[in-house]
Every structure is written in structure tokens, then in C-alpha cells.
N, C-alpha and C positions, 0 to 999 in steps of 0.2 A: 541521363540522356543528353546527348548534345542538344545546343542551345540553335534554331535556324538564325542565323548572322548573315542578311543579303546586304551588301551596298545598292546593291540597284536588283529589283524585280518589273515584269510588264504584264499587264493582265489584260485578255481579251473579254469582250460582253464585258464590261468592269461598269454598265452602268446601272445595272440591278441583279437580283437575286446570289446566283453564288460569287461574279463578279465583284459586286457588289460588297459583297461579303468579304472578302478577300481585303480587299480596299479595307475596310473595316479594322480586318485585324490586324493587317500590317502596321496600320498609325497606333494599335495599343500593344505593339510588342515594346520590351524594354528597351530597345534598341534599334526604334524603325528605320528601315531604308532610308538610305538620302533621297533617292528618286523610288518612286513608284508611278511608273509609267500606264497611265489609266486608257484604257481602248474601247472606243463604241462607235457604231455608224454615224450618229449625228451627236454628237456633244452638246450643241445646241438646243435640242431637242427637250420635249416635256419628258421624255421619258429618262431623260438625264438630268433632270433637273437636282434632286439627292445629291450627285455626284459631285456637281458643280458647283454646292453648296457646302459641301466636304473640300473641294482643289480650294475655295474661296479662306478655309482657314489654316489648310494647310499649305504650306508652299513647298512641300515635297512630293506634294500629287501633280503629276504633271496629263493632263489631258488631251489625249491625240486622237482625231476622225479615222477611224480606219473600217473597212469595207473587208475581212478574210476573202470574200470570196473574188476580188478585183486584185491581181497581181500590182498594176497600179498603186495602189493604195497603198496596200504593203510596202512594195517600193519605198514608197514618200516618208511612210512612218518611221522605217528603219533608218532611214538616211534623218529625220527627227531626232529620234533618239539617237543615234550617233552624237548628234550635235551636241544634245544637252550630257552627252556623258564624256564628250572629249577624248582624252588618252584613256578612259578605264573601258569596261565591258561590261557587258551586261551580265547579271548573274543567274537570276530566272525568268524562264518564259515558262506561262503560264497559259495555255490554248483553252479557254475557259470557251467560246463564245461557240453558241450552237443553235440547232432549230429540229425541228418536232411537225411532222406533219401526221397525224391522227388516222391514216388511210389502213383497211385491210387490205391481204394478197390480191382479192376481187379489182375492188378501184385504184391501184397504185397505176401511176401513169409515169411514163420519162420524162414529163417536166418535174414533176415531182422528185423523183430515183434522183435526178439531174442536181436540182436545189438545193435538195439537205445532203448528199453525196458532196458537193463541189463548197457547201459550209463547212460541215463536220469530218470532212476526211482529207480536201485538198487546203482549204483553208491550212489548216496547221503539216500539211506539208510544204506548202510556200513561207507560210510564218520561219520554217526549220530553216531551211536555206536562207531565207533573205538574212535572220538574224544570227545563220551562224560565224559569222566574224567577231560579232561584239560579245559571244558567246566564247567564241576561240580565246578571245582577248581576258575574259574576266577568269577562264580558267590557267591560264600562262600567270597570271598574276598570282594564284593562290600558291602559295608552297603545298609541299607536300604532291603525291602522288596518286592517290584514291580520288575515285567520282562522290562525290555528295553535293547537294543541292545547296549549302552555302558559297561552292565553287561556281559551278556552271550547270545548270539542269533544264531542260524540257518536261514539262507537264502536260499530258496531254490528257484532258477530261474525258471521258470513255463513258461507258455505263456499263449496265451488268448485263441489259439488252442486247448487247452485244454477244455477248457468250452463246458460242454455238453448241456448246455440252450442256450448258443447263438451262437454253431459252428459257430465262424469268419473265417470271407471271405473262405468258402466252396469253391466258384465258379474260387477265386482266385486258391488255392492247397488242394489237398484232404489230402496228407502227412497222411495217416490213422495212420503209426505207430508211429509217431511224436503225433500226435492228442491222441492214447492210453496213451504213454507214461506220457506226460502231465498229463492228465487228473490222471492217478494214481500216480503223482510225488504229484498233489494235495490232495489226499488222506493221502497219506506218511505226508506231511507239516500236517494235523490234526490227523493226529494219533502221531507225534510227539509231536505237541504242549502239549497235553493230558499227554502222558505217561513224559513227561519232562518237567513239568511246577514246578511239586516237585522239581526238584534239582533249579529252580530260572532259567528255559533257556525259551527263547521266541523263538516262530518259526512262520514262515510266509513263505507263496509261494509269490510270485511275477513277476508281467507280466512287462519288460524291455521296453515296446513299439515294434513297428515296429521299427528295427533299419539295419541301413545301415551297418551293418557286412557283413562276409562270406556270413555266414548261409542268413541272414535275405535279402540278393541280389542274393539268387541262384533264384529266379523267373525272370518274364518281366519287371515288376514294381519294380521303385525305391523307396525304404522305406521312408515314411518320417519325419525320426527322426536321428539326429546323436551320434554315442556313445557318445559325451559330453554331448549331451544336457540328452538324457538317464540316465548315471551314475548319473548327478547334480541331477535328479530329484528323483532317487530313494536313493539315501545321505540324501537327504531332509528328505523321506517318514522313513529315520529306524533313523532318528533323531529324527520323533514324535511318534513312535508308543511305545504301550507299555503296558499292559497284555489284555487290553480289544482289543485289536489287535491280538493277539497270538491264531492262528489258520484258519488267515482267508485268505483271494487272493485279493492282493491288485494289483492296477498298479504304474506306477513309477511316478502319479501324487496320489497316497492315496487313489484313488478312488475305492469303490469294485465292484469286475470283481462276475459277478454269477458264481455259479459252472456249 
């Protein structure tokens, strides 16, 4: 199995759970990124606190405030990371950062629909565009001709909730606006892969498992998957994938989730 080989990856939510995680494994690969570009709303913040205690010994953690859902923001970050990567490109973006609002079909409201919709779905369409130049850039650099994710990739974190053939566990949480969102975060991952396969970027949605995060323990039921054993498994999965992969929904063991 090929070996995942990034110079530089960016990860959104990076300041807990799978985030988090990510951050994590990249510093114990055998080979970690020169940059790993860490993203959360407040850096500052208690709930970054982990993180900042991780950039403190590493100084290939580089940690940037950014807002998905503020074009703004984004804006500012990308033109960040430009900075710090100069003449190279960016190799992976990782759209990690999400949110969960607990509502059945009865109470869902449009500020709601609005919120995790404009986190979970436009978020990482803006993230797409803003950074595909340094994405353009890191795949021009790689030889060779195939999409794979030590070239140039988009990750877009998806769920299985999303899947409109096999609504997962319905009975567990209805989550309707989590469930929309999803489900057109998957849409966004194949319209990507399409419109960006020209410049040499690979894109894929991805289901993390049920995992014992935040999000993933705001129900009764405990998840049963851990951020480590998660992160290990989808490392694994954007280590084999590679253009006949590029567009589709995969889980964090490879296996394909229906739309």
C-alpha cells in the first residue's frame, strides 16, 4: 500500500475531537508534513487550548482563526497559508469542521436549516475555491499524471446521515438539518471532483464512523468507535485511493456508503 507523503495538509475544526485527531497523527507519521495547517474559530480559546499546547512543541503546527462559515475569513486564511508555503501548494484540504443541531422534522426551523447548512455544506464549498490555487499549485508540482491524495486532495467529511438510500439509524436521531446538509455536502464532493479533476485534485466525501466525539455523544448511545481508531482508518483509506476513487463516498474502512 502506498505510503500517505503530504508536504503540507490543512485541517478544519482541528481543535478537538476528529480535528483533532488528525493533528495527532500527522506529527506520528514517519514522515510528517512540513506544515500542518491547524484551523478553529478561536485559537485562543479554552477549547483550543490541547491544540496550542501541541503548535507549542511543534513548529510544524501552524495555527490559523478561521470562521467556514464567514467568506472573510477564509479569504484571510488562504492568503495565510499562501504565505507560509510561498512557491509550493498546498497538498491536502481536509473540511473537517462541522455542527449538529439535535432538532426533529416537527421543530426544525430556518435558522437552523440556515446554520449547519451554511457550516456543513457551504463552508467547504468556499474552503474549495478559495484554496484551489495552492491546490492547483501542489498538484503541477507532483510528476506523474493520476489524482491521489499525496498530490492534491479535497476531503470532505460527510456522514452516513447523509445517505438517502439508507437513512442510518432514523430511529436513533432524525437530526433533519444534519441529514440535508450532509447529504448536499455529498453532492458538492461530486461536483467537485468533476469540475477539478482538470487541475490534477482528487475529491471524495467521507463517512468517519460513529465516533465518540462531541458531536458524535450528543445522543443516549455511546459511539462505538474511537477518534484513533477513526483517523487510523481513514489515513489508511486516502493512502489507497486514487482517481477511480475521485467522486465517490467512501467510509473510513474504503468501503462504499450509497448515496
Amino acid at each position: 500500500m502506498a505510503e500517505l507523503c503530504v508536504r503540507s495538509v490543512l485541517v478544519t475544526g482541528a481543535n478537538r475531537g476528529l480535528g483533532l485527531g488528525f493533528v495527532q497523527h500527522f506529527l506520528r507519521m514517519p514522515k510528517p508534513p512540513q506544515w500542518i495547517f491547524a484551523t478553529c474559530r478561536d485559537p485562543k480559546g479554552q477549547r483550543a487550548q490541547e491544540l496550542q499546547n501541541l503548535a507549542s512543541k511543534h513548529p510544524n503546527i501552524i495555527v490559523i482563526p478561521l470562521e467556514v462559515a464567514d467568506p472573510a475569513s477564509i479569504k484571510a486564511a488562504a492568503a495565510k497559508v499562501g504565505e507560509h508555503l510561498g512557491d509550493s501548494g498546498l497538498n491536502l484540504l481536509i473540511n473537517n469542521a462541522g455542527m449538529v443541531k439535535p432538532n426533529f422534522l416537527a421543530n426544525e426551523t430556518l435558522e437552523s436549516m440556515t446554520q449547519v447548512y451554511t457550516t456543513n455544506t457551504i463552508g467547504p464549498l468556499l474552503m474549495g475555491q478559495a484554496f484551489l490555487p495552492l491546490l492547483e499549485k501542489a498538484a503541477q508540482e507532483s510528476p506523474g499524471s493520476g489524482l491521489s491524495c499525496s498530490k492534491a486532495a479535497i476531503i470532505n467529511m460527510s456522514s452516513y446521515a447523509g445517505s438517502i438510500e439508507d437513512m442510518y439509524v432514523w430511529d436513533f436521531g432524525q437530526v433533519v438539518s444534519y441529514r440535508c446538509s450532509k447529504a448536499a455536502l455529498n453532492m458538492l464532493s461530486k461536483c467537485q471532483s468533476l469540475a477539478y479533476k482538470e487541475h490534477g485534485i482528487l475529491c471524495v466525501a467521507l463517512h468517519p464512523g460513529w465516533v465518540q466525539t462531541d458531536m458524535g455523544n450528543a445522543g443516549s448511545f455511546k459511539p462505538p468507535l474511537t477518534v484513533d481508531d477513526s483517523v487510523q482508518g481513514m489515513l489508511k483509506v486516502l493512502s489507497s485511493i486514487s482517481e477511480k476513487e475521485t467522486g465517490t463516498f467512501l467510509d473510513w474502512e474504503g468501503k462504499v456508503i450509497p448515496w
